[in-house]
N, C-alpha and C positions, 0 to 999 in steps of 0.2 A: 475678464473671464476667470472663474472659478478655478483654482489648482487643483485639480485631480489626478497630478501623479502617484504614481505607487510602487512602491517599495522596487529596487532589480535584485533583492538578494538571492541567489541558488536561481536564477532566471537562466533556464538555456539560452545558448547565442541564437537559436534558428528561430524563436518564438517573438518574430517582430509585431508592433503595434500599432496602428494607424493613427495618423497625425492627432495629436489631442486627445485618443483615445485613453491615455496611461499606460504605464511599462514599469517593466520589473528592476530592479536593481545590479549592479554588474558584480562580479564574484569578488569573493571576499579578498583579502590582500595574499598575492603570490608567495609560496613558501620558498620559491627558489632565492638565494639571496645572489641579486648581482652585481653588488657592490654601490660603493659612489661614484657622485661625477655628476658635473655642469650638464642640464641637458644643449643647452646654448653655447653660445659663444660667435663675438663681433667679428666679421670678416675686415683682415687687415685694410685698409685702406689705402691706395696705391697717391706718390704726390699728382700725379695728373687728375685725377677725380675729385669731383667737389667735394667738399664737404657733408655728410649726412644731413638734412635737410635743406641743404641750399640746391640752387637750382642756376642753368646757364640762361643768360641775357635772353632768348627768346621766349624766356617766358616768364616774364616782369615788367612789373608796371614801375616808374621812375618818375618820382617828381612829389611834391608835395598836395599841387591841387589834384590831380588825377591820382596818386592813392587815396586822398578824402573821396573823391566821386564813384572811386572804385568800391569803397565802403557805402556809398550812399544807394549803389544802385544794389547791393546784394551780391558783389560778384564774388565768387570762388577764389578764396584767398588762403594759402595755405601758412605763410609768415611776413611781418613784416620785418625788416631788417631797419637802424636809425643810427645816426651818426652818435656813438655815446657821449661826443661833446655838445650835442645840441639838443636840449630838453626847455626850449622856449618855445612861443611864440606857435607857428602850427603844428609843430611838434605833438604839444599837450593835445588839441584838440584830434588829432591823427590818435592818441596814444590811447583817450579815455572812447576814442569811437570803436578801436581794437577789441578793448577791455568788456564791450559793452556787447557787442558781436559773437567775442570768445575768440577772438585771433588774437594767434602768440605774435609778441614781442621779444625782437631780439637786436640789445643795444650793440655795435661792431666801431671799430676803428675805420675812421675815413680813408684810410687806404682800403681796405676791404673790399666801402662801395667802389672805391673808382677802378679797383680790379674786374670789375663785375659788371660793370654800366655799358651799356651799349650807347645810353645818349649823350654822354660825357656832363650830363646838366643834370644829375640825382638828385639834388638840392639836399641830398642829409638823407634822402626814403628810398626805398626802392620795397616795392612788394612782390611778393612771390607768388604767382597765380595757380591755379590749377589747368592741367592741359585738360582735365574731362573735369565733367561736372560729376557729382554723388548726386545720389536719391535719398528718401527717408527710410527709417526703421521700418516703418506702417508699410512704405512701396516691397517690402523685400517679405513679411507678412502676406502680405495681400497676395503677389506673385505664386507664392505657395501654396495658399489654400489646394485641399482636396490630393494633395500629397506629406512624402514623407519631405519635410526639411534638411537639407545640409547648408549647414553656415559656419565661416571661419573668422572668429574674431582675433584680432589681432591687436595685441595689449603694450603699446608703446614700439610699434616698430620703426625705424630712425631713418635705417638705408634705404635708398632707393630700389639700391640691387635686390634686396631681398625681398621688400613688397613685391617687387614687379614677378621677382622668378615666383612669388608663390600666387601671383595673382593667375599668372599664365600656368600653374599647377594645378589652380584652383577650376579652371576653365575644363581642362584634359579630365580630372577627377570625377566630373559633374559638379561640383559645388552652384549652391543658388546663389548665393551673393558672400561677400565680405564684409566686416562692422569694422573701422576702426574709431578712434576717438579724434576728437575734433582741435585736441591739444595733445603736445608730447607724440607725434608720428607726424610722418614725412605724409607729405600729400599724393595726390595723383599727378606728377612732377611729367617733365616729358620724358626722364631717365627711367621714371617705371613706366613709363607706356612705352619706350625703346625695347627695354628688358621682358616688359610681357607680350611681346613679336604679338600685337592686335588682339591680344584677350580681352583689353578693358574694355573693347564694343560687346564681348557676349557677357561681362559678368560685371553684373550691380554691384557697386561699392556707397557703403552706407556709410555718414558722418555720424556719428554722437556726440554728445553731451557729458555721459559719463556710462564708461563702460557695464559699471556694477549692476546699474540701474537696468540696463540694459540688457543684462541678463537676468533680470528678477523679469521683467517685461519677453520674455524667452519663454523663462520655465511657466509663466503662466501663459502660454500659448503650448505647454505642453512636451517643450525639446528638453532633452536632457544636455548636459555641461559636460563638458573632457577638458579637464586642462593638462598639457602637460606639464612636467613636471621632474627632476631629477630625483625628489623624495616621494612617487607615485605608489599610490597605494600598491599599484600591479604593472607588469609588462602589457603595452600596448595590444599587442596580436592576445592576448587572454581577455579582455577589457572588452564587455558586451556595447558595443557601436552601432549597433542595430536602431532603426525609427527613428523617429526626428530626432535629429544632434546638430551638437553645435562645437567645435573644436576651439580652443584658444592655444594662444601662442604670445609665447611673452617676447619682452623686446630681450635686441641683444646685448648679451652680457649681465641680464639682469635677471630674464627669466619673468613669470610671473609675480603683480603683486602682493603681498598678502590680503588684502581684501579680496583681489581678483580669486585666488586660491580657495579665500572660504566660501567664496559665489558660486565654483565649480559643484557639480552632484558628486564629482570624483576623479582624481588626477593618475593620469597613468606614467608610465616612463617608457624610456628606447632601450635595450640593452645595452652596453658600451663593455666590449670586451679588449679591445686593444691600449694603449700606452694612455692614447690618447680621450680624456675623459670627457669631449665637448663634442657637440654638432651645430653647423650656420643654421641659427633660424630657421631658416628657409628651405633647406635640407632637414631637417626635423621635421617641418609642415609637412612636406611631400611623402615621407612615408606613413603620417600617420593617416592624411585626407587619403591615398593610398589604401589603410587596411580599411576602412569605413568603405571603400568599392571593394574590396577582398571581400568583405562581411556581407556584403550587399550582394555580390553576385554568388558567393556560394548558399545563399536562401534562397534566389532563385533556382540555384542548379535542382 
């Protein structure tokens, strides 16, 4: 489909545009200056809690031929984990079927797995599945036709905790679905279906390929890009959110790409007026999907 966006410069906020229709540009950058600061930052890590993308014994697969068949039938796999001492034998053929797939590999100390193993017979593998299955780009496309789009990309996020809380934000907000990427984020683990208290049954979560791409596959469907951002052109609540959008969010402690950044149409920020110059991911999301229903329902009113 043909990009026929257009410009949002000097665009009032109330002047929305119907899906694919083209829209005006968001104002120009805020005079007010309010200083620096992380818009992110990693939520400590308690020792009882797994590790950011690992996952508890109920939901892994262990053993060497049953992670290959797991590979073989398509199943939902969000990592595999391998004994770093053992790169022979079925290993390589586990490794290059990974590679071949786009599941991440991650070499561990044999202690690790045997912390981890519910069958006590890991043989060197244990894979990390998915508790929910994703859809495609196209199913989350399709869904939307004949309205305006909200979609929350989410650009390398690691914890569990924080997928989940924004998955279940994402729900309350209206959001139509989430994109993350298919490498470098935590999967749809049981930890974030615990933490999104039953959101992942109302809200599609889409795997990629690569995020960038992904957004050029956006904007010619007509949505415009928000990224956040600590060097934001403007404060969030000034920043026209109106008509198909698409919000990103970078991982923690990293914030957005640089690529990811110059994909966006235009990157806003949060004010940060106190000591402290950071916000959890996840708490970031929620106020921005937040103003996007602020915006949306005061054009109603």
């Amino acid at each position: 489909m043909k990009n026929n966006k257009k410009s949002r410069k000097n665009a009032p906020m109330n002047k929305g545009k119907k899906f694919g229709s083209g829209k005006s540009k968001p104002p120009e950058k805020n005079p007010r200056d309010m200083g620096k600061g992380k818009a992110f930052e990693k939520r400590p890590r308690k020792e009882s809690e797994p590790e950011p993308g690992t996952e508890e014994s109920t939901n892994q697969i262990e053993g060497r031929n049953p992670v290959i068949e797991a590979l073989k039938s398509e199943h939902p796999i969000n990592k595999i984990l391998i004994d770093s001492g053992d790169k022979k034998g079925s290993v390589v053929k586990i490794v290059g079927m990974a590679k071949e797939k786009g599941v991440m590999v991650k070499y561990v100390d044999r202690k690790k797995l045997d912390e981890i193993s519910a069958t006590r017979n890991h043989q060197g593998v244990i894979a990390e599945i998915a508790a929910y299955e994703t859809v495609e780009l196209e199913d989350l496309l399709e869904k939307t036709k004949g309205k305006e789009p909200f979609f929350l990309i989410l650009d390398e996020i690691m914890d569990p905790h924080n997928l989940g809380s924004m998955v279940r934000t994402a729900n309350a907000a209206g959001v139509d679905g989430i994109i993350i990427p298919k490498r470098r984020s935590v999967g749809l683990t049981v930890s974030v279906a615990k933490v999104a208290q039953g959101a992942l049954e109302h809200v599609p979560v889409a795997k990629v390929p690569n995020i960038a791409q992904t957004m050029d596959r956006l904007k010619e469907q007509g949505l415009w890009i928000a990224g956040a951002d600590m060097k934001g052109e403007q404060l969030h609540y000034e920043a026209n959110l109106l008509g198909p959008i698409a919000l990103v969010i970078g991982g923690e402690g990293k914030g957005l790409s640089e690529l990811t950044k110059k994909k966006c149409d235009f990157l806003v920020k949060l004010p940060m007026e106190g000591a402290i110059s950071s916000l959890n991911a996840s708490v970031a999301g929620a106020v921005l999907m937040y103003e996007v229903v602020r915006q949306r329902k005061t054009k109603e009113a």
